[in-house]
C-alpha positions as CSV (number, residue, x, y, z in Angstrom):
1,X,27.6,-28.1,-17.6
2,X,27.3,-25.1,-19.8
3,X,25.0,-26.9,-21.9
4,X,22.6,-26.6,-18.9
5,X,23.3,-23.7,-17.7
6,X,22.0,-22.2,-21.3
7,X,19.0,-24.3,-21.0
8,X,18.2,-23.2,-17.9
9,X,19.3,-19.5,-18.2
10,X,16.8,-19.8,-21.9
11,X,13.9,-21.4,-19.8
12,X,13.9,-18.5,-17.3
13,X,14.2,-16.1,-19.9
14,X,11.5,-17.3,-21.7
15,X,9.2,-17.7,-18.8
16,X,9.7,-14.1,-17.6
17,X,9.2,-12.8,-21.0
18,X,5.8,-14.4,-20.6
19,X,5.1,-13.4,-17.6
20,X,6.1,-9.6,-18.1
21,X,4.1,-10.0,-21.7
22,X,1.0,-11.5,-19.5
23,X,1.2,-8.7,-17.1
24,X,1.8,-5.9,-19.7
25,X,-1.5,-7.4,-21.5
26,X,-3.9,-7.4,-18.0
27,X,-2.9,-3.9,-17.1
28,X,-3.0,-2.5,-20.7
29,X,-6.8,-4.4,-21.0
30,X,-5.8,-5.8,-24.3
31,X,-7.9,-8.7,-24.6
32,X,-11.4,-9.0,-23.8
33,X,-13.3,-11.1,-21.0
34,X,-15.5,-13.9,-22.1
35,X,-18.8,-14.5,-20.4
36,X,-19.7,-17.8,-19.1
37,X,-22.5,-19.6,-21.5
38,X,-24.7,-22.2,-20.8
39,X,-28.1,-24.3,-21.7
40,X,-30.4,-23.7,-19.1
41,X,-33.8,-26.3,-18.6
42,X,-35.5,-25.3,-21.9
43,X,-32.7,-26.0,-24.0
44,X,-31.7,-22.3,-25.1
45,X,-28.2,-21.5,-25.2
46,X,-27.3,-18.1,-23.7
47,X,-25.1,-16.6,-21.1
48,X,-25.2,-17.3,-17.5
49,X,-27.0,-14.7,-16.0
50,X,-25.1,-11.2,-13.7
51,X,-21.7,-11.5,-15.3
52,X,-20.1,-8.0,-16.5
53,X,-16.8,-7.4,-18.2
54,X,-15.2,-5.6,-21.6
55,X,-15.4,-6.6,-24.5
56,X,-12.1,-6.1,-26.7
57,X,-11.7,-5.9,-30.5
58,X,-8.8,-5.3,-32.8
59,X,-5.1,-6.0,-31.7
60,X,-4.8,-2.0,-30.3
61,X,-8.1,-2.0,-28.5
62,X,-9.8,-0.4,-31.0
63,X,-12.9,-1.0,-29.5
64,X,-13.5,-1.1,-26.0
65,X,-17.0,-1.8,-24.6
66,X,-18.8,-2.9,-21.6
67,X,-21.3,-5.3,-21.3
68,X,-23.4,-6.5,-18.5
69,X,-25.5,-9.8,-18.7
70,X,-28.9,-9.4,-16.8
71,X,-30.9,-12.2,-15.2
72,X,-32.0,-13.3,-18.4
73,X,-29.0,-14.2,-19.2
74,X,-28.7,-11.9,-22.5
75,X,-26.3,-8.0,-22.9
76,X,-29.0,-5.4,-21.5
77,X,-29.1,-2.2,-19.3
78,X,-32.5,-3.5,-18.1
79,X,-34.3,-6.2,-16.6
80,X,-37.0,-8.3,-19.1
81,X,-40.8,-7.5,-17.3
82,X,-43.1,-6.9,-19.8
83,X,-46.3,-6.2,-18.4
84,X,-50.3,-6.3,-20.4
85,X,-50.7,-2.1,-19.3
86,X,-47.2,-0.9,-21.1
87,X,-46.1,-1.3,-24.5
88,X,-43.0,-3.6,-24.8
89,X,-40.7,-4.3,-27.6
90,X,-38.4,-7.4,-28.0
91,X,-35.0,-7.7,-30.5
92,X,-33.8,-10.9,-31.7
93,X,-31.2,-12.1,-32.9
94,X,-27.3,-12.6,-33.1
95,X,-24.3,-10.7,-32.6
96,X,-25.5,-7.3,-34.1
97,X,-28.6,-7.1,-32.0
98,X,-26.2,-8.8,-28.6
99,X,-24.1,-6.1,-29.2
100,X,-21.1,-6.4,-27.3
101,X,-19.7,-4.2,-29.8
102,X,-21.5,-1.0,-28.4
103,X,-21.3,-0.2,-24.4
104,X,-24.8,-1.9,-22.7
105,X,-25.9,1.2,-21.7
106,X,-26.2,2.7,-25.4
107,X,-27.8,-0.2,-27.4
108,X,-30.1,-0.4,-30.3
109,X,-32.8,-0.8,-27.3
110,X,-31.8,2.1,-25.6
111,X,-32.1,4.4,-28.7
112,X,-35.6,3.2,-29.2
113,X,-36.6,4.0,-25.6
114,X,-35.2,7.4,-26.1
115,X,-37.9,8.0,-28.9
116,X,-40.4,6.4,-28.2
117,X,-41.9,7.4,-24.6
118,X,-43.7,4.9,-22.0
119,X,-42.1,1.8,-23.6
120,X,-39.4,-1.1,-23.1
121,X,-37.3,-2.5,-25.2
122,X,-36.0,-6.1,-24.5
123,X,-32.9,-7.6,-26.5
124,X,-32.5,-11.1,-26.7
125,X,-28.9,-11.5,-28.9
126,X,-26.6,-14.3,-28.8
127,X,-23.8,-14.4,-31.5
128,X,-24.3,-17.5,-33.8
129,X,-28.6,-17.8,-33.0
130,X,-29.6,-18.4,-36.3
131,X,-33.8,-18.5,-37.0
132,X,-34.0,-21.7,-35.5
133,X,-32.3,-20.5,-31.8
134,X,-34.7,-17.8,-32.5
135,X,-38.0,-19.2,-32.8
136,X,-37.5,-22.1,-30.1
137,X,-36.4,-19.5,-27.8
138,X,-39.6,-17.6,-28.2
139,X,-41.6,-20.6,-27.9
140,X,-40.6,-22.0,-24.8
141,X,-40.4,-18.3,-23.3
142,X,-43.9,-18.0,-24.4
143,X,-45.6,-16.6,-21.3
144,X,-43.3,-13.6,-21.4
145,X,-43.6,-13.0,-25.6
146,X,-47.0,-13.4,-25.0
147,X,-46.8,-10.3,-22.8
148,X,-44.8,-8.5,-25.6
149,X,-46.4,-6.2,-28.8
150,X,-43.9,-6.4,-31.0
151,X,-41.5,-8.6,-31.5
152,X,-38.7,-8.1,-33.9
153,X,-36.3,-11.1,-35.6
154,X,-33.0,-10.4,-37.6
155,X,-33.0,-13.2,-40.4
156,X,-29.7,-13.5,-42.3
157,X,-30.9,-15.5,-45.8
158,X,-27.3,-16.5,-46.4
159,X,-26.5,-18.5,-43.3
160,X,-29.8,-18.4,-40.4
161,X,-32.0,-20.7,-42.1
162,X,-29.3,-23.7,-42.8
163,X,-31.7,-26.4,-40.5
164,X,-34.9,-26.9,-40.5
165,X,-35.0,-28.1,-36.9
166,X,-33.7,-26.9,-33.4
167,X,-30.5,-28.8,-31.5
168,X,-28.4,-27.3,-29.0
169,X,-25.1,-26.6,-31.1
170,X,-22.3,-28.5,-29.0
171,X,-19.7,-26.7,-31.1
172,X,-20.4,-23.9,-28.9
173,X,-20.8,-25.4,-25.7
174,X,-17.5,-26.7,-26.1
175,X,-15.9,-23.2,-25.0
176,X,-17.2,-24.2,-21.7
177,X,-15.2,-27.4,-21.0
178,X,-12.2,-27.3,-18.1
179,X,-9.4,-26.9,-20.9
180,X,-10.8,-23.9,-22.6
181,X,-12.2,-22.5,-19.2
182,X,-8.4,-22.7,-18.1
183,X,-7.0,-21.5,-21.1
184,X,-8.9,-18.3,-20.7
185,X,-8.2,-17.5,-17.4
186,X,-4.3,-16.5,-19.4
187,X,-5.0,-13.0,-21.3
188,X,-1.6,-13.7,-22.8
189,X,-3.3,-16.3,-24.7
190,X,-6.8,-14.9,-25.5
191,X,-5.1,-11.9,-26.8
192,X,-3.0,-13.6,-29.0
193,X,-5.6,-15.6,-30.0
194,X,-8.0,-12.9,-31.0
195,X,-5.3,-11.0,-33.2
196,X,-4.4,-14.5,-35.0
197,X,-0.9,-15.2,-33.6
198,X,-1.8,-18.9,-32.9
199,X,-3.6,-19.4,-36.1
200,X,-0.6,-21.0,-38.1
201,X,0.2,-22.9,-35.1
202,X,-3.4,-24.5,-35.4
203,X,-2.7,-24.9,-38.7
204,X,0.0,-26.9,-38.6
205,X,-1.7,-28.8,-36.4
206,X,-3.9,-29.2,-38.5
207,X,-2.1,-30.5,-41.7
208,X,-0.2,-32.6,-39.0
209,X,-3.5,-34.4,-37.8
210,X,-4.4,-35.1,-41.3
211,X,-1.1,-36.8,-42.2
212,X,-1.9,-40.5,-43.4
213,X,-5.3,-39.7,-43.9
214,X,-6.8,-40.5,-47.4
215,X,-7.5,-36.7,-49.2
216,X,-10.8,-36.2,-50.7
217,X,-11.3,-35.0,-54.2
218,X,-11.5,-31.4,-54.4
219,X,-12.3,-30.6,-57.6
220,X,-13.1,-26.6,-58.5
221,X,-15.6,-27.6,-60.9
222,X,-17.8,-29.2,-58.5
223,X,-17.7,-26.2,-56.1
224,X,-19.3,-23.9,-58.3
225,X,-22.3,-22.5,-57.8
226,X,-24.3,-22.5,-61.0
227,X,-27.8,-21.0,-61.2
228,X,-29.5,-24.3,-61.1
229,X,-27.1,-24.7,-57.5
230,X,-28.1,-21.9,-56.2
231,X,-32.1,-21.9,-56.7
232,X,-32.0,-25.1,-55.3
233,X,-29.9,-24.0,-52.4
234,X,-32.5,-21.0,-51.9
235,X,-35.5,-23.3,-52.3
236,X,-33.7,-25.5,-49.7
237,X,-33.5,-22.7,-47.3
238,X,-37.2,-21.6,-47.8
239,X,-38.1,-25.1,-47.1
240,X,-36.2,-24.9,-44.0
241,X,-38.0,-21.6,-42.8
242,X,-41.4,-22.8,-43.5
243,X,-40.6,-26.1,-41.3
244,X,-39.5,-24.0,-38.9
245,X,-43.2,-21.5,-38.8
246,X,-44.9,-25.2,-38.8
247,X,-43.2,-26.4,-35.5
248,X,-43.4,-22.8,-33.7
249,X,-45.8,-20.8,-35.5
250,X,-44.8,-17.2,-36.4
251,X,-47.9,-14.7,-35.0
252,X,-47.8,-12.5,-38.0
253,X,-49.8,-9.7,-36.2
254,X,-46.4,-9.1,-34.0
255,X,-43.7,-10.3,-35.5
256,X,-41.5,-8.8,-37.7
257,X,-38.7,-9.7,-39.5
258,X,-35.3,-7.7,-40.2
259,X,-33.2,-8.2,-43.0
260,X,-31.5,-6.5,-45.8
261,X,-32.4,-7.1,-48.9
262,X,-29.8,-6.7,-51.0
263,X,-28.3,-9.8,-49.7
264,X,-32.0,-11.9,-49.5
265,X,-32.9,-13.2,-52.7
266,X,-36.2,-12.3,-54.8
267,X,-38.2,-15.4,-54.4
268,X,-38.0,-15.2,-50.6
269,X,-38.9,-11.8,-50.4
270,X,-41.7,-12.4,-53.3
271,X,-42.5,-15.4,-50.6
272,X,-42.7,-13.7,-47.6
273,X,-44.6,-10.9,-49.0
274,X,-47.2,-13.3,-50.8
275,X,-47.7,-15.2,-47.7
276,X,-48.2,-11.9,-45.1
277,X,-45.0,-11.8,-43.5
278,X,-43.9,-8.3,-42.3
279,X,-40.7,-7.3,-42.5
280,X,-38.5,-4.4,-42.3
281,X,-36.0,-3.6,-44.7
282,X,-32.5,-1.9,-43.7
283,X,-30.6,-2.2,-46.5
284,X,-31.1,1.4,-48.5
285,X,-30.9,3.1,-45.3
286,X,-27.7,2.1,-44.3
287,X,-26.4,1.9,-48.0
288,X,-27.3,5.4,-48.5
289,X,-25.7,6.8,-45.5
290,X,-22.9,9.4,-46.2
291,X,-21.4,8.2,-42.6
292,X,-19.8,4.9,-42.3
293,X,-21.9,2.6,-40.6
294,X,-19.9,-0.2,-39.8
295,X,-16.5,-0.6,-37.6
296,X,-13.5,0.2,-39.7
297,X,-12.3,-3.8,-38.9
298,X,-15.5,-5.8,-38.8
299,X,-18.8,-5.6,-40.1
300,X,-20.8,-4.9,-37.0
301,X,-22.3,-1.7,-37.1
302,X,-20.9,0.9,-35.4
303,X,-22.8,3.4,-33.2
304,X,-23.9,5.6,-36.1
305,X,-25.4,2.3,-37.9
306,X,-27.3,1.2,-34.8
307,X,-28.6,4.8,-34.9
308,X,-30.2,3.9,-38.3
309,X,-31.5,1.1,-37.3
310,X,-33.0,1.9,-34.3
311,X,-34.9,4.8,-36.6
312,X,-36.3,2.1,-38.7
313,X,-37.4,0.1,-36.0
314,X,-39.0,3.4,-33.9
315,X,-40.9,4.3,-36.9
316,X,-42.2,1.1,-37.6
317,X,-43.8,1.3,-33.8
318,X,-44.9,4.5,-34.3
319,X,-46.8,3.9,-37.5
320,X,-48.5,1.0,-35.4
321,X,-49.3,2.8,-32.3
322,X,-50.6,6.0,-34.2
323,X,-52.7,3.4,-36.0
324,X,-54.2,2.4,-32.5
């Protein structure tokens, strides 16, 4: 009798504690609201369109941010109507251009308005589009980037030109099925999520899944990159981004790549200059700040960094248009 009365008394404890800890979490806005995603009839990935909430970094809020999804379905304080009488601008790319790190209303597109005059600036960031997402996106959109001057694509060498092809990416779409939908809807459990309290319980999971199962060979000799590895690897990846400009095409009059070339390798660079591609280069400008430029707990750049940037990419226009 005591025996259950212990149980019973621990099991109410317990589900208190969670509850109080749930509560604490809602009121204190520790953990961040997700947006909806989905792939809408031309197979892009993005969110669903008029959704707003915070986004939540860090396990003291250390960045607090609002975003607001327009009928596009991407983070923007505007709507996307680009017209042949004004001069329009688009951004692409992935987290750092979606920028749910910054507050919607004071975005890399917003900065470039506020120097340029008479023009619009339309983002299209999703965290994880890689060149592929990028390209395919602009294709079957067509009509509108048709409409728009200049059109602007961040290009990460390391990891956005890994296929050759678009797919949807199911990995992603996965966040959308009922169990994580009703996962979500406890804070308690994004939060601890986001600050890695469940990581060693997936873990263990993990190792427990794989018990039985036969272990591959892992030897550290055959994980190194040697030279040979890595030109092949690079070569592979060029490959991949030419594929890519045969099945979409790439209007080398208005588009423009981004990248940093400290992390992009000589022989793409010597490539892309060889073969006409413009791009812009953002690496000495945000090496050579005095200012930090990226968040003190992720690499995103911070609001002094999208500053930069947005410079860069004003410039650029403005060379163009003077040219006109």
């Amino acid at each position: 009798m005591m025996m259950k009365k212990l149980i019973f008394k621990t099991g109410l404890y317990v589900f208190l504690i969670l509850i109080s800890m749930e509560c604490i979490v809602r009121i204190s806005y520790l953990s961040k609201d997700n947006p909806t995603r989905f792939v809408d009839k031309f197979k892009v990935e993005k969110w669903v369109p008029n959704q707003e909430g915070y986004s939540v970094t860090g396990n003291r809020r250390q960045n607090f941010t609002k975003y607001h999804i327009n009928k596009s379905g991407f983070n923007s304080y505007r709507e996307f109507n680009p017209k042949k009488n004004r001069v329009e601008v688009a951004l692409v790319g992935d987290s750092f251009i979606e920028g749910f790190h910054q507050p919607y209303y004071n975005s890399i597109g917003y900065k470039i308005e506020n120097k340029i005059d008479d023009i619009e600036v339309y983002e299209y960031g999703y965290a994880g589009y890689d060149l592929a997402d990028q390209l395919h996106m602009i294709d079957v959109y067509k009509p509108t980037f048709n409409l728009i001057d200049y059109v602007f694509i961040g290009v990460r060498f390391e990891n956005d030109l890994l296929r050759g092809e678009y797919k949807v990416i199911s990995d992603r779409m996965k966040f959308e099925s009922p169990i994580y939908k009703n996962l979500r809807k406890s804070k308690l459990i994004v939060y601890s999520q986001n600050i890695g309290i469940l990581d060693p319980i997936r873990n263990l999971a993990g190792r427990l899944s794989s018990v039985g199962k036969e272990k591959t060979n892992t030897n550290r000799v055959s994980i190194i990159k040697t030279p040979d590895k890595i030109k092949k690897m690079h070569l592979k990846y060029i490959d991949n981004f030419k594929k890519l400009v045969n099945i979409y095409g790439f209007d080398k009059e208005r588009f423009v790549l981004l990248i940093d070339e400290n992390k992009t390798p000589v022989i793409f660079l010597d490539y892309l200059k060889n073969n006409n591609y413009k791009y812009v280069d953002f690496s000495s400008t945000i090496n050579s700040s005095k200012k930090p430029t990226t968040l003190i707990y992720d690499k995103h750049w911070n609001n002094h960094g999208r500053n930069l940037i947005a410079n860069l990419i004003s410039d650029y226009i403005l060379k163009k248009l003077n040219k006109m």
